[in-house]
ZARO-376670 format. One record per residue (C-alpha): residue number from 1; x negated, y, z. Coordinates in steps of 0.02 Angstrom, whole numbers. Each point is the difference from the previous one (the first is absolute). Last residue first. Example, Ala and Ser with C-alpha at 12.3 -4.5 7.8 and 13.67 -1.06 7.14 Angstrom:
REM residues 2
NODE  seq      px      py      pz
NODE    2    -684     -53     357
NODE    1      69    -172      33
//
This chain:
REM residues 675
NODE  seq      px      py      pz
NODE  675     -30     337    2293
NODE  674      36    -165      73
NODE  673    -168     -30     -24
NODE  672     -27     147     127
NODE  671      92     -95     133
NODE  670     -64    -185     -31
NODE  669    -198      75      10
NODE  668      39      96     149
NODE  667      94    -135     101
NODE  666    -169    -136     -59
NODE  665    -119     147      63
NODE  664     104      11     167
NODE  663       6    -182      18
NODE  662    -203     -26     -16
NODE  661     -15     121     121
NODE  660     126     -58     127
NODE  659     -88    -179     -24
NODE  658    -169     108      33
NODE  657      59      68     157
NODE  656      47    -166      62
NODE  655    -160     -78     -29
NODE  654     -98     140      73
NODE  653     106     -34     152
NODE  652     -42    -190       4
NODE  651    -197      10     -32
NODE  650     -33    -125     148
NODE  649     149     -90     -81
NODE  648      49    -137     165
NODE  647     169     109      38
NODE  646      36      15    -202
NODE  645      49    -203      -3
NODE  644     120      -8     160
NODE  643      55     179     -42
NODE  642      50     -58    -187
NODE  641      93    -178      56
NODE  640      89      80     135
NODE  639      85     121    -107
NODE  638      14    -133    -138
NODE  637      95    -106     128
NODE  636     125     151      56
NODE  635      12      33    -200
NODE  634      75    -180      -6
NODE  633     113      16     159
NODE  632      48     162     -51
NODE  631      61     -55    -189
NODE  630     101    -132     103
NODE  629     -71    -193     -22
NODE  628     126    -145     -30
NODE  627     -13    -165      76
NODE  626      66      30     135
NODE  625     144      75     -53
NODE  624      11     209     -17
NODE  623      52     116     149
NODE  622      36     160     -41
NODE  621     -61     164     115
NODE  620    -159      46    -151
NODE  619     130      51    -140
NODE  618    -104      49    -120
NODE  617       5    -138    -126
NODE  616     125    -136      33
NODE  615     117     176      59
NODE  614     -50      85    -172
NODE  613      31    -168     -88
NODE  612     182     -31      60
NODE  611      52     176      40
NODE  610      -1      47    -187
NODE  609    -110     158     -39
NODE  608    -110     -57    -104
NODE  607    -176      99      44
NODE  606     -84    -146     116
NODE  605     -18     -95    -162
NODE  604    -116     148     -54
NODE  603     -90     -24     157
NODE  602     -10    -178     -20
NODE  601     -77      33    -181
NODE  600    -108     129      55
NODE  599     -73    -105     147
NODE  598     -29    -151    -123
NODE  597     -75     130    -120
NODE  596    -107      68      89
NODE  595     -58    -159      89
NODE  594     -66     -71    -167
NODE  593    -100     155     -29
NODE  592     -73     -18     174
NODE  591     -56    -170     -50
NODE  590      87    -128      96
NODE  589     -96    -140     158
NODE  588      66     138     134
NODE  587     169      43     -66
NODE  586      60    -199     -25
NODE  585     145      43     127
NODE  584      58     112    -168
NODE  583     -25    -139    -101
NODE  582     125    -108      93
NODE  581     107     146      24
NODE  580      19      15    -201
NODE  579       7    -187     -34
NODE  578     154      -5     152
NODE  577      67     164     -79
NODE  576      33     -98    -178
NODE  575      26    -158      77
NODE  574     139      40      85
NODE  573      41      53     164
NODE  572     -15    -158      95
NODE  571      78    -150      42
NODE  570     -75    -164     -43
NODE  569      49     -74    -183
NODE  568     -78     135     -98
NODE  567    -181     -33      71
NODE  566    -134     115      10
NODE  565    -158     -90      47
NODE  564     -69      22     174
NODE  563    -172      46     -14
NODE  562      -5     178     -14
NODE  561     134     -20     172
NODE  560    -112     -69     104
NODE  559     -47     140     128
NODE  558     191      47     -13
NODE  557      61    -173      43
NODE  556    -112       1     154
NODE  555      63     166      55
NODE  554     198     -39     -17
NODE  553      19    -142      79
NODE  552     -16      35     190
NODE  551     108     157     -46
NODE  550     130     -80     -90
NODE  549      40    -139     132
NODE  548     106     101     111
NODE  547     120      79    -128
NODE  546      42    -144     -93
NODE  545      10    -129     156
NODE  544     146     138      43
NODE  543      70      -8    -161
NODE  542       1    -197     -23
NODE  541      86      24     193
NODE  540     138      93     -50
NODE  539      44    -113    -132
NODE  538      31      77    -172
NODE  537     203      -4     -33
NODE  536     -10     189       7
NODE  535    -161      19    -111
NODE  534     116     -55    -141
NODE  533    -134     -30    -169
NODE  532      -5     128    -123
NODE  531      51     -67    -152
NODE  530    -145      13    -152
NODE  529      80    -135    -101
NODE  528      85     112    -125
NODE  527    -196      49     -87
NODE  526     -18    -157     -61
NODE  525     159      25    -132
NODE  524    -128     107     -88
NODE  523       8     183     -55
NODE  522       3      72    -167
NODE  521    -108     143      13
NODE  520      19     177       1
NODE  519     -97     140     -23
NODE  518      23     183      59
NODE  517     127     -32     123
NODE  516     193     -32     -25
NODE  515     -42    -193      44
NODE  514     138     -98     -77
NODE  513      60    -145     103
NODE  512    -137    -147      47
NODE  511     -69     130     144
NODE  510     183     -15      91
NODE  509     -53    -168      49
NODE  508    -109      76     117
NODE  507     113      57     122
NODE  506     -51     159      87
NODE  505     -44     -22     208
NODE  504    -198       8       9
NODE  503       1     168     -59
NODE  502     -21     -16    -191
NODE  501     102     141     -65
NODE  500      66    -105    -149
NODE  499      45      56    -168
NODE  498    -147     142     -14
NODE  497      78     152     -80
NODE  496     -60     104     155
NODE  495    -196    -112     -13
NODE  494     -59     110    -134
NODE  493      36     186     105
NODE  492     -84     -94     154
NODE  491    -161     -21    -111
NODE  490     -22     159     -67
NODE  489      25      52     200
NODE  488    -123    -112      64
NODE  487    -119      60    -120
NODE  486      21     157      26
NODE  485     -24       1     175
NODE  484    -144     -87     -10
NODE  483     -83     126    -125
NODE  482      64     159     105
NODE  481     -76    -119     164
NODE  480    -164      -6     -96
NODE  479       5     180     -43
NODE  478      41      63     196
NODE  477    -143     -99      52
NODE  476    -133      82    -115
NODE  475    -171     -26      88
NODE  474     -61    -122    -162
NODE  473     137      67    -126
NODE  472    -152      32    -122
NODE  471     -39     135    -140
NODE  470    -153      -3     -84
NODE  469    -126     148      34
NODE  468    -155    -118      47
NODE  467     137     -59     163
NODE  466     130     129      26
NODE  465      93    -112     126
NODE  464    -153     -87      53
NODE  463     -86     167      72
NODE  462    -150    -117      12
NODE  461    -130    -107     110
NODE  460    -174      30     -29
NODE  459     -62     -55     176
NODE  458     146     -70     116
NODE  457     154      54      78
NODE  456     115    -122      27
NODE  455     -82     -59     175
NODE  454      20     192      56
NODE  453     184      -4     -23
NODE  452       3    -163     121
NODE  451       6    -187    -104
NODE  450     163     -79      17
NODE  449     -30    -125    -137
NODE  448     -94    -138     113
NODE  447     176     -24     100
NODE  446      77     -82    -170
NODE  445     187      74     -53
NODE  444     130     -89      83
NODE  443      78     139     106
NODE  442       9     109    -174
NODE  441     119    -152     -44
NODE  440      93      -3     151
NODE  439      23     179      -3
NODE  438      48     -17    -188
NODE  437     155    -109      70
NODE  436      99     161      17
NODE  435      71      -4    -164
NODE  434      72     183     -23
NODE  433     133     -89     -92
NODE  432      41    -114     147
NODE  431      25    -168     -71
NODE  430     162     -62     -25
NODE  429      65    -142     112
NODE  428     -47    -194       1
NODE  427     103     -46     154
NODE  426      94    -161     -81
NODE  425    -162     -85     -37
NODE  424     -95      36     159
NODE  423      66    -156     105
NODE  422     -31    -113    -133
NODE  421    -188       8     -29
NODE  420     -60     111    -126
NODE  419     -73     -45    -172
NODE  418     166    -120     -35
NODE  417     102     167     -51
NODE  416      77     -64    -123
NODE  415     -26     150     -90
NODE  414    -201      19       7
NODE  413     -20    -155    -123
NODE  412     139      64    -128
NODE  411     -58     168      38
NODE  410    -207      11     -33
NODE  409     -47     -49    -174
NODE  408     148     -46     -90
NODE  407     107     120      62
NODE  406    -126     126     -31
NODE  405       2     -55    -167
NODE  404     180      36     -12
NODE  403      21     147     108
NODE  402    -128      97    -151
NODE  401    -109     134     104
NODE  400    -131      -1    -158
NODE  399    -134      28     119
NODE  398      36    -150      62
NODE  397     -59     -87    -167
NODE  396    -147     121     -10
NODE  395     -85     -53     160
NODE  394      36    -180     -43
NODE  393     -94       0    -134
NODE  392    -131     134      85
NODE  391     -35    -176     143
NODE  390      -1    -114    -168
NODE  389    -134     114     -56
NODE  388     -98      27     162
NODE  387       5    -214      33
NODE  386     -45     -39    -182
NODE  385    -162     119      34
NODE  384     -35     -52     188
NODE  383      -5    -214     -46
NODE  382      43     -80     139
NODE  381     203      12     -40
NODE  380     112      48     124
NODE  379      72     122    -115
NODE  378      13    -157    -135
NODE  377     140     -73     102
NODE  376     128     127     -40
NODE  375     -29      -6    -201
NODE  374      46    -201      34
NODE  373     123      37      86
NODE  372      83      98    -156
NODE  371     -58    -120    -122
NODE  370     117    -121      97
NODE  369     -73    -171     -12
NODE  368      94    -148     -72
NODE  367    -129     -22    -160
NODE  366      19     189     -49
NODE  365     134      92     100
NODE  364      84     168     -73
NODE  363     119      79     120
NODE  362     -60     128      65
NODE  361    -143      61     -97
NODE  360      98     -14    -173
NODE  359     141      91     103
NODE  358    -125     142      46
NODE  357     -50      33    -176
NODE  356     173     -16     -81
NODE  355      90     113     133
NODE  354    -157     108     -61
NODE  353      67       0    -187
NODE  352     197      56      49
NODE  351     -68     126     145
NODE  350     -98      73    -126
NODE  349    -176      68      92
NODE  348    -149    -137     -78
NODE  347    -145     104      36
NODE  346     -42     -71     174
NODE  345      69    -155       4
NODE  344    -108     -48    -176
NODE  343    -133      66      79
NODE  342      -8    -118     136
NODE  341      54    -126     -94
NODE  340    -171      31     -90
NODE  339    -109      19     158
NODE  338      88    -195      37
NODE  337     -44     -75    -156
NODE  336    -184      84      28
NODE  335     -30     -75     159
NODE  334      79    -169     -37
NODE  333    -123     -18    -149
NODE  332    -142      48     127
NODE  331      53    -133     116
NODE  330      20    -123    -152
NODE  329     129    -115      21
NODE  328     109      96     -99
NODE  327     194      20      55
NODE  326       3     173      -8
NODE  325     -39     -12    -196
NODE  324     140    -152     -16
NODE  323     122     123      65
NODE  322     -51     162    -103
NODE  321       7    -113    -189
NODE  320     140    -134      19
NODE  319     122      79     128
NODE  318     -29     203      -9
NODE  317     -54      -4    -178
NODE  316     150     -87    -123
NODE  315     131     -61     119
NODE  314      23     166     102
NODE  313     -62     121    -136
NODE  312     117     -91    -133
NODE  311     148      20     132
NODE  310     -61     190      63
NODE  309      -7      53    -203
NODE  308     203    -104     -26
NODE  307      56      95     133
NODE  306     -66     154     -19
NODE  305      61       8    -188
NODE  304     182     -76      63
NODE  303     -29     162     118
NODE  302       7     122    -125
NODE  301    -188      74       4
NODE  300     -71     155      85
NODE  299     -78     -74     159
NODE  298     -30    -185     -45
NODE  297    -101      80    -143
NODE  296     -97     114     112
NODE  295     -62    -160      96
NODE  294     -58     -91    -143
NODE  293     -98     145     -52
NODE  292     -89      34     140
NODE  291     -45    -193       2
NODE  290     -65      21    -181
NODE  289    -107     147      70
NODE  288     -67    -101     158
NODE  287     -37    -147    -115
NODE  286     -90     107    -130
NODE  285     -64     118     143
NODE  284     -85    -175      72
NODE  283     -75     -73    -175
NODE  282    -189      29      77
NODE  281     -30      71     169
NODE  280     -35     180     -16
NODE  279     178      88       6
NODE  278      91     -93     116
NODE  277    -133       4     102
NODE  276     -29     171       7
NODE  275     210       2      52
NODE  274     -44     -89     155
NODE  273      22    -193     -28
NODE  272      28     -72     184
NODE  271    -117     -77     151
NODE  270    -164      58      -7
NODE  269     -72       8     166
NODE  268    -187     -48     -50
NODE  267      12     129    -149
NODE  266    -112    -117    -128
NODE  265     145      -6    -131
NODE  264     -81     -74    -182
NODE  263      32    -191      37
NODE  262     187       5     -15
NODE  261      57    -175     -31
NODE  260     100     -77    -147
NODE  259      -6     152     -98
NODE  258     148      68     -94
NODE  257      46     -95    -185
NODE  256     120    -109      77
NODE  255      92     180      80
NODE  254       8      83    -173
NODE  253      69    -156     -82
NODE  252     130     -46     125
NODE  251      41     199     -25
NODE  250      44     -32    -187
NODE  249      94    -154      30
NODE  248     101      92     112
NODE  247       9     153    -136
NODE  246      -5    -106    -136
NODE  245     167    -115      64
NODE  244      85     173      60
NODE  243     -15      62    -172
NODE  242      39    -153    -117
NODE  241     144      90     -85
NODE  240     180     -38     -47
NODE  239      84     -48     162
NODE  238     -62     123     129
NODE  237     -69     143    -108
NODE  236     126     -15    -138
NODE  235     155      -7     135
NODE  234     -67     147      99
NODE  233     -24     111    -181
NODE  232     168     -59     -36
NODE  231      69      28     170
NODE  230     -51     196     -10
NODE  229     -18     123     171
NODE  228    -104    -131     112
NODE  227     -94     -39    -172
NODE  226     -28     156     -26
NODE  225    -140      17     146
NODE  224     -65    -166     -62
NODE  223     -49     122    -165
NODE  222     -95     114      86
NODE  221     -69    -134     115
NODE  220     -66     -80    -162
NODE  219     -75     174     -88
NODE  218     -99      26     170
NODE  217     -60    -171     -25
NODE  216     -45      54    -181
NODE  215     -98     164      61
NODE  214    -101    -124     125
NODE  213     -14    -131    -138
NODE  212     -80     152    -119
NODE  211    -106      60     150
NODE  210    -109    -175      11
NODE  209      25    -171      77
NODE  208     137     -59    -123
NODE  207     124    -116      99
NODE  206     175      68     -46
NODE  205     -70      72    -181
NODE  204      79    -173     -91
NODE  203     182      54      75
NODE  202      -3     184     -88
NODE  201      61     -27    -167
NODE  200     146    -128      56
NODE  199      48     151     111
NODE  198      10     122    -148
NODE  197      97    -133    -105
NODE  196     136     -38     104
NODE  195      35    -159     -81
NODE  194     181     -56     -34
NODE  193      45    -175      11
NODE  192    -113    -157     -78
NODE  191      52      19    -155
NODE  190     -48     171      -9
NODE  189     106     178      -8
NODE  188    -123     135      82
NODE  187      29     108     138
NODE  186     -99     156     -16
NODE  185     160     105     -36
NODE  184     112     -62     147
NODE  183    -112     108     128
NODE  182      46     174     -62
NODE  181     119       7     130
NODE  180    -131      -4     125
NODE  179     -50     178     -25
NODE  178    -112      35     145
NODE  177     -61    -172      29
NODE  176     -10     -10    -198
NODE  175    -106     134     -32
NODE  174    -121     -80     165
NODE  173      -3    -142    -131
NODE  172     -18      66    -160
NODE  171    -166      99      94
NODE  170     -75    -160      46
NODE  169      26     -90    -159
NODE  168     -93     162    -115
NODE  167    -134     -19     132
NODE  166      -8    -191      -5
NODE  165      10      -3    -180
NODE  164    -157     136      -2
NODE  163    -111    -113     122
NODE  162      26    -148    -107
NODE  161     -11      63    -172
NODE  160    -199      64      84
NODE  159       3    -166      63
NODE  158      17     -96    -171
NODE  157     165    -102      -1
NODE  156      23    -176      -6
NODE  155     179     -10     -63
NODE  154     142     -86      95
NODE  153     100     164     -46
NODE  152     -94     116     -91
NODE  151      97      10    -139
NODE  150     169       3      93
NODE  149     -60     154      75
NODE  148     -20      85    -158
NODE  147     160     -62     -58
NODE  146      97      60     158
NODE  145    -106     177     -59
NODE  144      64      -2    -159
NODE  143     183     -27      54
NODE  142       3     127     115
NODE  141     -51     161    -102
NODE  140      81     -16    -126
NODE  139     129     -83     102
NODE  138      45     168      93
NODE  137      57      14     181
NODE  136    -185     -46      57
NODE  135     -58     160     -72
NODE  134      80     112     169
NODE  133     -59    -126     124
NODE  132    -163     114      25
NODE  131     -42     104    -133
NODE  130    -208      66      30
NODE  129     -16    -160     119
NODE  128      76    -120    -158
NODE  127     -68      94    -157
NODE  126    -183     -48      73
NODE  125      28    -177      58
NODE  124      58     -26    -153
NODE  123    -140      52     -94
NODE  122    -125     -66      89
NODE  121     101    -172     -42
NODE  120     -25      43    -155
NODE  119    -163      61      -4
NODE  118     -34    -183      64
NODE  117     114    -124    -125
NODE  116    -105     111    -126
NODE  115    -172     -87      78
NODE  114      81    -138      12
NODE  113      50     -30    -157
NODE  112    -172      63     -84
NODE  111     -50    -176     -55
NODE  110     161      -9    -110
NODE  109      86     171       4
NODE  108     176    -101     -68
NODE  107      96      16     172
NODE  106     -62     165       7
NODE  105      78      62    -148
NODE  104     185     -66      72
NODE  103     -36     100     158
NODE  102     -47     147     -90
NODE  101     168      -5     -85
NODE  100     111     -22     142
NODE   99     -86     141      96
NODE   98       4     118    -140
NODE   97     207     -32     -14
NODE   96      -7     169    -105
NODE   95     153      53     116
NODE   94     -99     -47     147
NODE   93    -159      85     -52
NODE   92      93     145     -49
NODE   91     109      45     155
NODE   90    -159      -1      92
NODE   89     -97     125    -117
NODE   88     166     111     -12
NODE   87      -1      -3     183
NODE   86     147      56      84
NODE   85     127    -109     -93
NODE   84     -80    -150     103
NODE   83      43      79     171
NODE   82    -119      81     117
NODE   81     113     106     162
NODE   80    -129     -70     122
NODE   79    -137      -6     -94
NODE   78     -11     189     -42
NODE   77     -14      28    -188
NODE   76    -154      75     -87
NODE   75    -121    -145      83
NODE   74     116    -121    -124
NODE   73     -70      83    -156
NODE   72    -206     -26      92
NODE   71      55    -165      53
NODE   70      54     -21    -194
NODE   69    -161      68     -89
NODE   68    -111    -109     122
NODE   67     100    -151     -33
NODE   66      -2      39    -193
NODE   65    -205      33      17
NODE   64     -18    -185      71
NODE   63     127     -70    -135
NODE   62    -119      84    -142
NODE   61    -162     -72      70
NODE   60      69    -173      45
NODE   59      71     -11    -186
NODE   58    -168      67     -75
NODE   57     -80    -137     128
NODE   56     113    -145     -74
NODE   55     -45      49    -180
NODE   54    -197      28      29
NODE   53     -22    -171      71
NODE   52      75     -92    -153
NODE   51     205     -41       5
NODE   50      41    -190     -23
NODE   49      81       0    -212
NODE   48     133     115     -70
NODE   47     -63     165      71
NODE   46      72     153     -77
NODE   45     164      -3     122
NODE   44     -98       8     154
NODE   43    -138     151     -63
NODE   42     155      99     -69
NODE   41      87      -9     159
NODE   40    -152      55     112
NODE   39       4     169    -136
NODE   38     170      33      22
NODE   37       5     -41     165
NODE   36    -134     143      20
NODE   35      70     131     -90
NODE   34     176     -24     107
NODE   33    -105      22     146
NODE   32     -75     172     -72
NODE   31     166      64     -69
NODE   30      80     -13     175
NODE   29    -154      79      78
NODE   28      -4     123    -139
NODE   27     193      39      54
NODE   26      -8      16     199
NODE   25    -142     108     -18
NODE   24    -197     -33     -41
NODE   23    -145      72     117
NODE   22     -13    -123     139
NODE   21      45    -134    -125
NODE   20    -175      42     -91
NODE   19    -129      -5     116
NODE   18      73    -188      68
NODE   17      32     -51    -189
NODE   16    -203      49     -48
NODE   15     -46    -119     161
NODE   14      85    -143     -60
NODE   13     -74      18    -194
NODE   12    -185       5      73
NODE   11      38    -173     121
NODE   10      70     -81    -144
NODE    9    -112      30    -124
NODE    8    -158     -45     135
NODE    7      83    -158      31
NODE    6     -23     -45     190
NODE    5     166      -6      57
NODE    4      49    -133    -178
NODE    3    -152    -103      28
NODE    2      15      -6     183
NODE    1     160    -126     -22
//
């Protein structure tokens, strides 16, 4: 195509047109682009045989300057008010049928076909932003550009005729959105039903990597946008094309061709893709991009579009491709599959295509084993990389503040209440707002970190709050209780169209009706079995024998408790928060990265505001089985754990300044990233 831009006749004859029009009126302008048609036509109807180089570029030359003549004509009359009758140039090229007949030549340009398909399409794309909708009423104009399309339909195209279709595509389609009545002229009669030929022209550009499948994606949503507004563009997209099949298919692809482990992260507490990721590790923005994409479609299309895309998505990627990657043997493998559901939970925001997500994780099971326990399991995992990512999985599931995954997680094994013993169950009240079990916890902090003022002060330290001139919150209490507050209250505004309230008295069985939060699941018949038990007809004397033996039990069973394997059968809490205390009791043997996020993740479950996990939580005055370990009691063991250990550290106050240190730095570093 360079051959024609870069012809020295054709670039001096463009520029003498440009000097000229400024000069010419209304008339000579007229005159001019008649001149020229004249002179084009003369060269088409002389040439019997293939045209020769010179023909097609004395045609290109001649249609150039009658697109610069007729802008110029059309410049004379405000676009608004523009009609065909107020451009003599305009009015002649559809009375003259120009289109029709350069169409026809173009057919028979031999080796320079595409080349003339090109200007064409140029052309177009040209007369269509100067006139908006106003040509599309007239078949001249019409019915040679269906034909053009039709021409390059199944066709492999050169990408410069790519990137210009995709332009003159992308601007029929937001025409369209605004003027959808125009719609039933690019359907065309086939055997098959009618095609709607602009989408047809855009479905091969769904995966391209560069900015013409960007501007064609754009182009799609345009035209799934009119598909909530037309049936027949609905009805071809669902029934007559492949489009949800190639875009599941298409995103299979993307994540197959994403690396099996990620070997170029060296941050020691990496634990998610940051955006720089996203962006450096090869094929990621492809699969991020596509996933974008699927998630704008299930926001603008008719829902038998949404349906039929989540279906495909469901049974074509989440089950065969995403399920058997988390299901690697590999530790690495695992570590990656689980970063990339990670991401995928994170930018996937339909309610319709996350409902997808989270029911793949919830109810899929691979060889008898729930994929969701097995996800759960991998915290405790030996291995600190697998255990950080699966710890940020979870991280952004609650984050999502969705009743039914919750409900999964922690409700259905808090709701029966079999964590306490059975004198407590029927007295499990609202917590006090104001939550005054934080003097209990500020009780439990270690002895050896109440070091005097003059103990904190040591050589070299810093004004930490305007540390090297980057802000900090380090010495900002009223900012970290303005962040807690708003999380709890972002969180409390989720949980109002919550089905259940969750206090220890709601009926479960109500969870397998329509949930009216964000996302809901279709709930199991398991989930009617959670009857609370009578404590009336419980002897006195089992209660009694309760009460008196907890104590003698309770310390030994705490000291043990990393190696008592979480069982489903024996009562607990789940074993979701049983994993998650488990680790926490681990604090000693974890990395301080690992301990982060275990405390950030209770804390964050500490958030919800239903009485049943805040009171298992924070509520230090219950009284738990046995076998079950209180928050307290496990932070109580930790407390005595870190004094017994820091009391024989010659060095133990140098130590403790240092940890602060280290802290501080990691605070500043997360704050002004943030930025």
């Amino acid at each position: 195509m360079e051959w024609i831009r870069n012809n020295s006749f054709f670039q001096r004859n463009n520029r003498t047109v440009v000097s000229t029009v400024d000069e010419c009126d209304p008339q000579a302008c007229y005159d001019s682009f008649k001149g020229h048609w004249d002179q084009a036509l003369k060269i088409i109807h002389r040439v019997q045989q293939l045209p020769s180089h010179d023909d097609v570029l004395g045609v290109v030359s001649h249609l150039e300057q009658m697109v610069t003549l007729l802008l110029y004509d059309i410049k004379k009359t405000d676009r608004l008010c523009i009609t065909i009758n107020s451009s003599k140039c305009l009015e002649y090229l559809l009375n003259q049928n120009v289109l029709n007949m350069l169409f026809d030549w173009s057919t028979r340009s031999g080796r320079y076909i595409n080349a003339v398909k090109c200007e064409q399409i140029k052309l177009y794309d040209t007369l269509i932003s100067h006139t908006r909708h106003l040509l599309l009423e007239h078949n001249s104009f019409l019915t040679p550009m269906l034909k053009l399309f039709n021409s390059c339909h199944g066709e492999l195209l050169s990408k410069e005729i790519n990137k210009h279709l995709v332009d003159l595509l992308n601007q029929l389609s937001t025409l369209l959105v605004q003027h959808p009545e125009f719609v039933k002229l690019f359907f065309t009669n086939e055997k098959n039903g009618n095609r709607f030929v602009i989408f047809s022209l855009l479905i091969p550009f769904i995966h391209k990597e560069d900015a013409v499948g960007m501007r064609a994606r754009d182009a799609l949503l345009l035209c799934m946008s009119l598909s909530k507004r037309n049936k027949d563009v609905a009805l071809y997209i669902s029934e007559l094309s492949d489009f949800s099949l190639l875009v599941a298919s298409g995103l299979s692809g993307l994540y197959s061709a994403l690396p099996n482990a990620i070997d170029d992260i060296d941050v020691p507490d990496w634990h998610r893709f940051t955006p720089d990721d996203v962006n450096e590790i090869n094929g990621l923005l492809y699969f991020v991009t596509s996933l974008e994409f699927s998630n704008a479609i299930t926001q603008v299309a008719h829902p038998s579009i949404k349906r039929q895309l989540q279906e495909f998505l469901y049974r074509g990627f989440l089950i065969p491709v995403l399920g058997e990657a988390l299901l690697q043997s590999n530790i690495q493998e695992q570590i990656a599959a689980s970063a990339y559901l990670e991401l995928i939970i994170r930018t996937v925001t339909e309610p319709g295509l996350l409902h997808a997500v989270l029911q793949f994780l919830v109810k899929m099971d691979y060889d008898g084993e729930r994929l969701f326990n097995i996800l759960i399991q991998r915290i405790q995992s030996n291995d600190m990389q697998l255990c950080l990512v699966s710890l940020a999985l979870f991280e952004s599931m609650i984050d999502l503040n969705c009743e039914d995954l919750l409900l999964e997680l922690v409700f259905k094994h808090l709701q029966p209440c079999f964590h306490l013993i059975m004198s407590q169950r029927k007295i499990l009240l609202p917590l006090d707002p104001l939550c005054p079990s934080f003097e209990k916890l500020l009780l439990l902090a270690p002895n050896c970190c109440h070091l005097s003022d003059n103990d904190l002060e040591w050589e070299g330290s810093k004004q930490w709050n305007n540390f090297n001139h980057k802000q900090s919150l380090y010495g900002r209490y009223y900012a970290y209780l303005c962040d807690a507050r708003n999380k709890i209250g972002l969180c409390q505004k989720a949980c109002n169209t919550w089905s259940n309230s969750y206090n220890g008295n709601c009926d479960l069985s109500n969870a397998e009706e329509k949930s009216d939060s964000l996302i809901s699941f279709e709930r199991s018949s398991e989930y009617e079995s959670f009857n609370l038990p009578n404590v009336e007809d419980m002897p006195e004397d089992n209660e009694f024998w309760q009460m008196s033996s907890n104590k003698l039990k309770r310390l030994n069973m705490i000291q043990n408790f990393d190696e008592t394997p979480c069982s489903d059968e024996a009562p607990s809490a789940g074993p979701f928060l049983a994993i998650l205390l488990n680790k926490l009791r681990k604090f000693m043997s974890n990395s301080i990265y690992v301990n982060l996020h275990v405390t950030g993740l209770i804390s964050r479950l500490a958030v919800y505001p239903q009485t049943l996990l805040r009171a298992y939580l924070l509520d230090h005055s219950l009284v738990f089985q046995p076998n079950i370990p209180s928050i307290f009691e496990i932070i109580g063991i930790i407390k005595q754990e870190i004094d017994e250990y820091m009391i024989i550290q010659t060095d133990r106050e140098h130590l403790i300044k240092y940890a602060q240190e280290v802290l501080i730095h990691r605070e500043i570093m997360l704050v002004n990233i943030r930025r």
